[in-house]
C-alpha positions, 0 to 999 in steps of 0.5 A: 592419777586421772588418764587423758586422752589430750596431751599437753606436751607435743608428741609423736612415737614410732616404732619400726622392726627394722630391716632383718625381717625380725619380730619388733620386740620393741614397746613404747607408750604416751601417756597422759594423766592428770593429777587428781588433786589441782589437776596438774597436767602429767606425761609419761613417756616409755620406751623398752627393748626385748631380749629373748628371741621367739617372740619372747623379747616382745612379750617381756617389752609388751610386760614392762611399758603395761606395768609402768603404765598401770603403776604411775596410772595406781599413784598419786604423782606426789612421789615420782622417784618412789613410784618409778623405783617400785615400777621397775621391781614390779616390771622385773617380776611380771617378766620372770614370772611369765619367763618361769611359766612358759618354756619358750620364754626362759630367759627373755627380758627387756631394757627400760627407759621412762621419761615422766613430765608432771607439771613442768618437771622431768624425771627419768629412770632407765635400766639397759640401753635405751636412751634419753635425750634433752635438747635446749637450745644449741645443746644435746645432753645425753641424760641416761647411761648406758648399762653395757660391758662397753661402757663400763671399760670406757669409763675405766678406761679399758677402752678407748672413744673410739673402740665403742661404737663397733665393738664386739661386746657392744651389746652385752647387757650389765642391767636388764630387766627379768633378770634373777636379781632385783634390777638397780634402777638408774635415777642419774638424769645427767646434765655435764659429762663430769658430774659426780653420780649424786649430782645427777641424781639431784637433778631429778625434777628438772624443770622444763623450758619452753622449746625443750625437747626430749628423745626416748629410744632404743639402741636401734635408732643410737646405732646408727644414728650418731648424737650429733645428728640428733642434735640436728634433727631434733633441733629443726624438725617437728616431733613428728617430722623428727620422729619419721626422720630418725626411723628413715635414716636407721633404716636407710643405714641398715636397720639391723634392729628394732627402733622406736622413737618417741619425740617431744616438744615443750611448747611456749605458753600462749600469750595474751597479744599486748596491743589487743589487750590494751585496746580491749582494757580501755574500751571495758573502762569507757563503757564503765565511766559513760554507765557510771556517768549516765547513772548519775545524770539519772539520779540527780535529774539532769536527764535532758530528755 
């Protein structure tokens, strides 16, 4: 993959430290590439949350987006599934690693959300709590899964919808990065609440549409802004409006953590304008038949000068 510094998606990332006058122990990236062979235009998008404290959550957050950075950067974009899957074992080692050599950071990790775009199609993974979203149309899907306590008891039915959101087991991480155990990336992209886990997983390289937009963040930003203000405000705003939009109303809500955002729009393929065209077309061919037509006058004498 060939780094570039022209995205080809229309983007915009922020991220704020919230209101509590904590370390942002939040990362993201945008990234773009292109492949080394037929140039395919390609876009990561990468969005981790520290765990930790003492700024040892930013360092693992700063860890992770550089690793998945550098590891999609080392491949050949041929095997996304493969290279996300071995970029989130290399990014669980690097932050044990670091956590091992440094008392002060004993025990940090980091949530992971990654959203990479190569030529026209999706793929996802995610570890934690940090989010995916795709708008089409009138439509918001969700496409991570939360890794918490809270949403296992809600999908076993131990917990009722409505429980969720103020729960205090809210935040308990089932997956993170650093942890002792290799982390089990999650390549479910899912597209219908009721899908099985398999048919999530097989729609990996979705292919995007033109007007699609996608939303990578962290919990600090879904905590307090609910899905259908999402909806809202990524469906009527531009990246970077939207982007502004979301940090602002966290904050004006409280912003009790750390929110980053990143927005994306897949813009229409420009057209050629069929008026212009064809005005273009038939003056190219009457220029060809009066050459055509003075050559031969030429050629068989008839000039009348």
């Amino acid at each position: 993959m060939i780094r570039t510094d022209r995205h080809h998606l229309i983007m915009a990332g922020q991220s704020h430290p919230g209101e509590t006058g904590k370390n942002n122990e939040d990362a993201f990236s945008i990234t773009s590439y292109v492949l080394e062979v037929g140039k395919v235009p390609s876009l990561l998008a990468v969005v981790a949350d520290g765990i930790g404290g003492h700024q040892a959550g930013e360092v693992a957050a700063s860890l992770a987006v550089e690793t998945f950075v550098q590891r999609v950067a080392a491949s050949s974009g041929r095997e996304p599934l493969k290279v996300l899957r071995a970029a989130v074992i290399e990014a669980s080692h690097a932050i044990q690693r670091a956590a091992s050599n440094s008392p002060d950071q004993e025990g940090m990790g980091s949530t992971i959300a990654v959203a990479w775009e190569i030529g026209g199609k999706l793929y996802t993974v995610s570890v934690g709590d940090s989010r995916i979203y795709l708008l089409r149309g009138a439509a918001l899907r969700r496409l991570t899964t939360d890794h918490t306590w809270v949403q296992e008891a809600l999908d076993h039915g131990i917990i009722a919808p409505e429980e969720v959101h103020n729960h205090p087991q809210a935040h308990v991480l089932r997956r993170h990065l650093g942890g002792v155990q290799d982390p089990q990336p999650d390549f479910r992209l899912r597209l219908k609440a009721d899908e099985s886990d398999s048919h999530s997983e097989a729609n990996q390289g979705l292919v995007l549409r033109a007007g699609d937009r996608f939303l990578v963040c962290s919990d600090g930003l879904t905590d307090l802004v609910n899905d259908a203000e999402i909806q809202s405000i990524l469906g009527t705003h531009s990246p970077a409006a939207a982007t502004q939009m979301f940090i602002d109303l966290a904050r004006e809500r409280g912003g009790h953590d750390n929110i980053t955002v990143i927005s994306a729009l897949v813009p229409a393929l420009r057209r050629r304008h069929p008026v212009l065209f064809n005005l273009l077309l038939t003056l190219v061919l009457m220029l060809i038949l009066v050459a055509a037509g003075s050559l031969g006058l030429w050629w068989f004498g008839l000039w009348p000068w």
